[in-house]
C-alpha positions as CSV (number, residue, x, y, z in Angstrom):
1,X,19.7,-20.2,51.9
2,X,23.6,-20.8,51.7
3,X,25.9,-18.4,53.7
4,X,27.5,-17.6,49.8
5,X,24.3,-16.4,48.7
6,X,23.5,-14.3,51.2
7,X,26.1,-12.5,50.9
8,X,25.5,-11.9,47.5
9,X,22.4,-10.2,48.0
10,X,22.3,-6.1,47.7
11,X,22.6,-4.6,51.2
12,X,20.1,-2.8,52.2
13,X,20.4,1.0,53.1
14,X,17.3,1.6,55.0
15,X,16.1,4.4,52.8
16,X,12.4,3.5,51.2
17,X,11.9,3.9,47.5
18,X,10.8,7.6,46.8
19,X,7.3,7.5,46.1
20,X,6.3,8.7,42.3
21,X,4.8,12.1,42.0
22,X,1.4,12.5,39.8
23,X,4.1,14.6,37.7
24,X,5.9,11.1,37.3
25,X,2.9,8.9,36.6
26,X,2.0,11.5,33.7
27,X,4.8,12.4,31.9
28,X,4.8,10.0,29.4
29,X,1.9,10.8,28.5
30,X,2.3,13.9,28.2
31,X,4.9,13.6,25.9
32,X,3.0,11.3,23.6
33,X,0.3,14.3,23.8
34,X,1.0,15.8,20.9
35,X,0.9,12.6,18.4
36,X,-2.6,11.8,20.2
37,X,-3.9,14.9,19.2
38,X,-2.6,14.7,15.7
39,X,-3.9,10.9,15.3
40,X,-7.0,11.9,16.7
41,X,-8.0,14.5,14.3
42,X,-6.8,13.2,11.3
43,X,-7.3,9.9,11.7
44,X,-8.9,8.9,14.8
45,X,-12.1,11.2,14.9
46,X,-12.5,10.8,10.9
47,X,-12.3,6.6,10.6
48,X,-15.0,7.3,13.8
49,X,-17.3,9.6,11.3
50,X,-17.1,7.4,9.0
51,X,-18.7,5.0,10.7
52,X,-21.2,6.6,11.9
53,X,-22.6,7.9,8.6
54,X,-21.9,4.1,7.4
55,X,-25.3,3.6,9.1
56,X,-27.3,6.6,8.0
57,X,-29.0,8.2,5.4
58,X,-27.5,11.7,4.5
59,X,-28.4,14.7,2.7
60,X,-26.4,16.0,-0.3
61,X,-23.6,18.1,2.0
62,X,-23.5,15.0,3.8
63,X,-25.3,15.4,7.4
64,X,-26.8,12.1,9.0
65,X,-30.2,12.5,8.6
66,X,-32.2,9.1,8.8
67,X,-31.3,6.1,11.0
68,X,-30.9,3.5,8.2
69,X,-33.6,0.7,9.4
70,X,-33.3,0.4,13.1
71,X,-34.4,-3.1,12.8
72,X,-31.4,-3.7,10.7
73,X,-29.0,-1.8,13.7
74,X,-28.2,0.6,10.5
75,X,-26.8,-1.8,8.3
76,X,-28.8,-1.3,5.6
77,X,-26.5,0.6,3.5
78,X,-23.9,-2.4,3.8
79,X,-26.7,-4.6,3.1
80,X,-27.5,-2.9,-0.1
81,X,-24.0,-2.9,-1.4
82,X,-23.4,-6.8,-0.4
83,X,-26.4,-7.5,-2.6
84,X,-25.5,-5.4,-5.8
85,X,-23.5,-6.8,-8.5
86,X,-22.1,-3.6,-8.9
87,X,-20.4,-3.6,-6.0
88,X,-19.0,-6.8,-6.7
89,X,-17.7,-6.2,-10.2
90,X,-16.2,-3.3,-8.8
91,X,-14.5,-5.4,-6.0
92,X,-13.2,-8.1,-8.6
93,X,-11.8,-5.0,-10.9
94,X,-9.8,-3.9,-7.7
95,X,-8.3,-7.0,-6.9
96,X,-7.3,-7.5,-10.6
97,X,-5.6,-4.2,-10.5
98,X,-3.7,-5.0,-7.2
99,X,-2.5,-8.1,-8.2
100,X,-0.8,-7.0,-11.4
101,X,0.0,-3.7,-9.9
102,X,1.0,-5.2,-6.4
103,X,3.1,-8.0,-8.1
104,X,4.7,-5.6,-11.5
105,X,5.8,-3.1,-8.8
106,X,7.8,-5.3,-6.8
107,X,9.3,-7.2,-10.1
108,X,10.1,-4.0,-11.8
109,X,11.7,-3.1,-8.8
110,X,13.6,-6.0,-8.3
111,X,15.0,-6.1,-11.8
112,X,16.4,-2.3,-11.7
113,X,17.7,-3.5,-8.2
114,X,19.7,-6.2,-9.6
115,X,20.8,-4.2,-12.1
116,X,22.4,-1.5,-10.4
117,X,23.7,-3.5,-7.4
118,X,27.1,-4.0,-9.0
119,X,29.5,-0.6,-9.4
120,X,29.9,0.2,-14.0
121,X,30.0,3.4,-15.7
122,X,27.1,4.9,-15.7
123,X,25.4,3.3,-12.9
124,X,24.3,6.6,-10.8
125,X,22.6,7.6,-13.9
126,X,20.9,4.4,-14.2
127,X,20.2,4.1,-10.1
128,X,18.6,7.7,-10.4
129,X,16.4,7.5,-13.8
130,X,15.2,4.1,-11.9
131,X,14.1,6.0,-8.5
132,X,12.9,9.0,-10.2
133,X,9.1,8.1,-9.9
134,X,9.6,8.7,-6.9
135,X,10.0,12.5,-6.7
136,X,6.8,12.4,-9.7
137,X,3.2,13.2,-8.8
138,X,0.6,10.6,-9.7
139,X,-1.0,13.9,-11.3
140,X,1.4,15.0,-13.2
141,X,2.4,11.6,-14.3
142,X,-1.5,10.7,-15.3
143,X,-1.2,13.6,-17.5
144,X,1.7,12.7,-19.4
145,X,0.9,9.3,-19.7
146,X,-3.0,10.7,-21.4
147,X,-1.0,12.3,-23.7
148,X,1.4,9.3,-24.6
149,X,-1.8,6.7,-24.8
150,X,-4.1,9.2,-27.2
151,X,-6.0,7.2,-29.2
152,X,-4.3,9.5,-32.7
153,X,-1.7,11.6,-31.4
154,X,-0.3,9.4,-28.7
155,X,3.2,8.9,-28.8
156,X,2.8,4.8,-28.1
157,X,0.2,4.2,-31.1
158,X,3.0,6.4,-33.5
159,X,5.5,4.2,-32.3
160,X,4.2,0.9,-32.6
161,X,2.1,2.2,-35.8
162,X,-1.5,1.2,-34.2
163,X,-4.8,3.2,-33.3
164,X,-5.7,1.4,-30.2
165,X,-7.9,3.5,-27.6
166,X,-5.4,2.6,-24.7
167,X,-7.7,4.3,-22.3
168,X,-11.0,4.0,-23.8
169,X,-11.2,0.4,-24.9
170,X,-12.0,-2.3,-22.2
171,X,-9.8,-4.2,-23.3
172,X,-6.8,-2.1,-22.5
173,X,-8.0,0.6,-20.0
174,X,-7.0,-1.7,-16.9
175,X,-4.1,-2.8,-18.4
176,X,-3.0,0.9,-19.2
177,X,-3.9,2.6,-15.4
178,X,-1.9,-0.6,-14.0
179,X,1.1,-0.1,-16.3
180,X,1.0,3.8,-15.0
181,X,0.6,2.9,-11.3
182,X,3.7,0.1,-11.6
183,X,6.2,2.6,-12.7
184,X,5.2,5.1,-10.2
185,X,5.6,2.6,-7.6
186,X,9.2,1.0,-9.0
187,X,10.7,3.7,-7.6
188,X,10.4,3.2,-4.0
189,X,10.5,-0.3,-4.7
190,X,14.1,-0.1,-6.4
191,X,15.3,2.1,-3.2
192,X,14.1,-0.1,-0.4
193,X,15.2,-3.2,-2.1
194,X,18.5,-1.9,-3.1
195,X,19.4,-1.3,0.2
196,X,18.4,-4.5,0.9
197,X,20.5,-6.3,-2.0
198,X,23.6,-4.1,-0.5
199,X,23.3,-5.9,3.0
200,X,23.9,-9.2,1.5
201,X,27.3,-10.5,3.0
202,X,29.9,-10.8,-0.4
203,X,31.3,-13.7,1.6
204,X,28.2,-15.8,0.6
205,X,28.6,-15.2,-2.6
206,X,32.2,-15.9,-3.2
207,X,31.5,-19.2,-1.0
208,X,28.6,-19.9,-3.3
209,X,31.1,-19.0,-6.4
210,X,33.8,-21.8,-4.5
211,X,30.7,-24.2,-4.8
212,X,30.7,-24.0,-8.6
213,X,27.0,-21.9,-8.2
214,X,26.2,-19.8,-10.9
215,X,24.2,-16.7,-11.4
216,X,20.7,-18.1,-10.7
217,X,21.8,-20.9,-8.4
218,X,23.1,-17.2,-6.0
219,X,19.8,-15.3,-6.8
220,X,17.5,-18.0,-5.8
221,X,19.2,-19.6,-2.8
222,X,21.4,-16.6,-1.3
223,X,20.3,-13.5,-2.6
224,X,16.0,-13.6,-2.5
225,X,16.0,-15.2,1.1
226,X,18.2,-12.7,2.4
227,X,16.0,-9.5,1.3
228,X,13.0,-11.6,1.8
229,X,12.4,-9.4,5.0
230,X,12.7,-6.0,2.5
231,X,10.3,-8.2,0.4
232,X,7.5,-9.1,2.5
233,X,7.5,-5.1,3.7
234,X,7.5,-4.3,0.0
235,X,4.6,-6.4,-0.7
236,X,2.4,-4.9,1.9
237,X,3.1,-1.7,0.9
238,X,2.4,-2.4,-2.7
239,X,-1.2,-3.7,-1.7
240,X,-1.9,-0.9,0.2
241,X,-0.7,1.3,-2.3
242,X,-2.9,0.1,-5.0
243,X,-6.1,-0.4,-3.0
244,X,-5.5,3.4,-2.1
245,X,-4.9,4.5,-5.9
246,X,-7.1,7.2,-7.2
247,X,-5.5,9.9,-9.2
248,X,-4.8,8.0,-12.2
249,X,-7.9,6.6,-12.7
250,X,-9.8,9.7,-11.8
251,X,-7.5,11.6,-14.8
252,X,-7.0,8.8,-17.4
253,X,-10.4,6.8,-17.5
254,X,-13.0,8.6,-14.6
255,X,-13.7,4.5,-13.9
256,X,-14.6,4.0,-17.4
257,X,-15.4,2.4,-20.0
258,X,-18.1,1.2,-18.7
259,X,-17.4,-0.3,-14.7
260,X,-13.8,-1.5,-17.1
261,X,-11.8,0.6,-13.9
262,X,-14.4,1.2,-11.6
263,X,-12.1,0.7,-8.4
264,X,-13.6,0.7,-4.7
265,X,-11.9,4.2,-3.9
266,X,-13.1,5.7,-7.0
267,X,-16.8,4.3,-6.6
268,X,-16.4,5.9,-3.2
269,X,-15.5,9.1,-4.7
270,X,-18.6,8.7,-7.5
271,X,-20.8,7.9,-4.2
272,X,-19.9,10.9,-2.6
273,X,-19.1,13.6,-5.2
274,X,-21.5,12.7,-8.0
275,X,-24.7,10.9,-6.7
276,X,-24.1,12.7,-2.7
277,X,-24.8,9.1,-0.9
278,X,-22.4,10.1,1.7
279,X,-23.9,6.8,3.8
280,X,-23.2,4.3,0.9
281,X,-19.9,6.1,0.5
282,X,-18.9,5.9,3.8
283,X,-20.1,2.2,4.0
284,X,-18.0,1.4,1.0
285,X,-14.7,2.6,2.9
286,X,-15.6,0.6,5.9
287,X,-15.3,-2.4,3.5
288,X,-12.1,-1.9,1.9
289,X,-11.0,-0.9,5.3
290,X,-11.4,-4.2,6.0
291,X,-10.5,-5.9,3.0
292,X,-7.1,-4.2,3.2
293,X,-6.9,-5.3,7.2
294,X,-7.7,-8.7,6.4
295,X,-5.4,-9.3,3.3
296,X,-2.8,-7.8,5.7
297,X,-3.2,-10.2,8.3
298,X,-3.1,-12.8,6.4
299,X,0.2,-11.8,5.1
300,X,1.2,-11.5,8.6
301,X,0.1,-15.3,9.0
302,X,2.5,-16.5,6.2
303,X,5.4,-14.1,7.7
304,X,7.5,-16.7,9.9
305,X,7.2,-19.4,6.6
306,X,8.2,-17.3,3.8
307,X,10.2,-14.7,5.6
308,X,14.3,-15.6,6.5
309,X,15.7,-13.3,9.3
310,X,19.6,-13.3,10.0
């Protein structure tokens, strides 16, 4: 070692390093105590029980009663439901609903982004009717969209002078509960992505304008790569959002007509609150648990191709 660089190194003052108290090596922990505990009971402890029953039969309040077929290590009631085409149709009717719902959610939101991203009269109106779904129940919104789709009174049939049983009809009961769920998740899709839109440097845009680029030549090649981060988080949300939708359907079709909107959380819900097979119910939310963790990492996979970071 050089006489330069040892004089560059710290002088020592003789005094050792104060050894950590337990106090010290606990502290942190005890100040993420409090989330712990909250996790734990409300999510933690529950996702745990679920499980658990997953793998027995129960009785009608929903004890664990019977070891489901020890030879099967309790998988017997997931066995059941990977072998019933119920449980299938009911899996291909939720991933229909997520797509469009998933997918009209983030382009509705989009749109009324682009819309409002540029100061006019009237434009605080417009930014505010466009994030009102957010501040509406799914409830509440269920009910006044029953009203609007009745089959005689409804105020869509008056208007566009037919009798068609929005909610009733196979044809159109999917179609009508996605329709419902995309506006009432517009709204936090308009605010997220309008802050995005609003972080987009005006200097690309008048260099792009310098370029001879019009309108859609800016959109495509400036403005969706630069939210594509808001984007991507939109998207995830979206999915999650619809897998996890239940209101609606429970107050506009109850799954009907038929298995027409039969989703996996509301055959949960009929599992547990109509037929009381707790351990098939509990076994279905194991699988969309994992559904929705797979489809998320897979997202996650395409991240770094699709997603452009500044």
């Amino acid at each position: 070692m050089s006489a330069h660089q040892v004089d560059r190194l710290p002088a020592r003052t003789g005094r050792p390093r104060p050894r950590k108290t337990f106090y010290d090596l606990i502290e942190p922990y005890l100040f993420l105590a409090p989330a712990f505990a909250v996790f734990g009971v409300f999510l933690f402890y529950p996702f745990a029980r679920t499980i658990y029953l997953s793998t027995f039969l129960t009785d009608k309040y929903g004890n664990a009663k019977v070891f489901w077929k020890p030879e099967n290590l309790g998988l017997q009631n997931y066995i059941d439901l990977l072998t019933s085409d119920q449980f299938w149709a009911s899996v291909l009717v939720t991933f229909q609903f997520v797509v469009i719902v998933a997918l009209g959610g983030l382009v509705i939101g989009l749109i009324t982004s682009l819309l409002t991203v540029r100061k006019y009269p009237g434009v605080t109106f417009a930014s505010a009717s466009y994030a009102m779904p957010v501040a509406i129940a799914s409830a509440a919104a269920s009910m006044a969209f029953r009203m609007i789709l009745h089959p005689t009174n409804g105020l869509l049939n008056i208007l566009l002078g037919t009798r068609i049983n929005w909610t009733g009809d196979p044809a159109w009961a999917l179609f009508s509960v996605s329709v419902l769920t995309i506006w009432l998740a517009s709204g936090i899709n308009f605010i997220f992505i309008s802050a995005g839109l609003r972080n987009v440097p005006d200097e690309l845009y008048e260099s792009a304008s310098i370029d001879g680029a019009n309108y859609w030549r800016k959109l495509f090649s400036i403005t969706l790569p630069s939210i594509s981060p808001t984007l991507f988080f939109q998207i995830i949300i979206n999915i999650i959002g619809a897998f996890q939708s239940f209101s609606q359907i429970r107050l506009l079709t109850q799954g009907g007509p038929g298995d027409a909107t039969n989703v996996i959380v509301y055959a949960i819900y009929r599992d547990a609150f109509f037929n009381f097979r707790f351990g098939t119910a509990a076994a279905r939310s194991i699988i969309l648990f994992l559904i929705v963790l797979v489809i998320t990492l897979i997202q996650f996979s395409f991240e770094k191709r699709s997603v452009h970071y500044s």
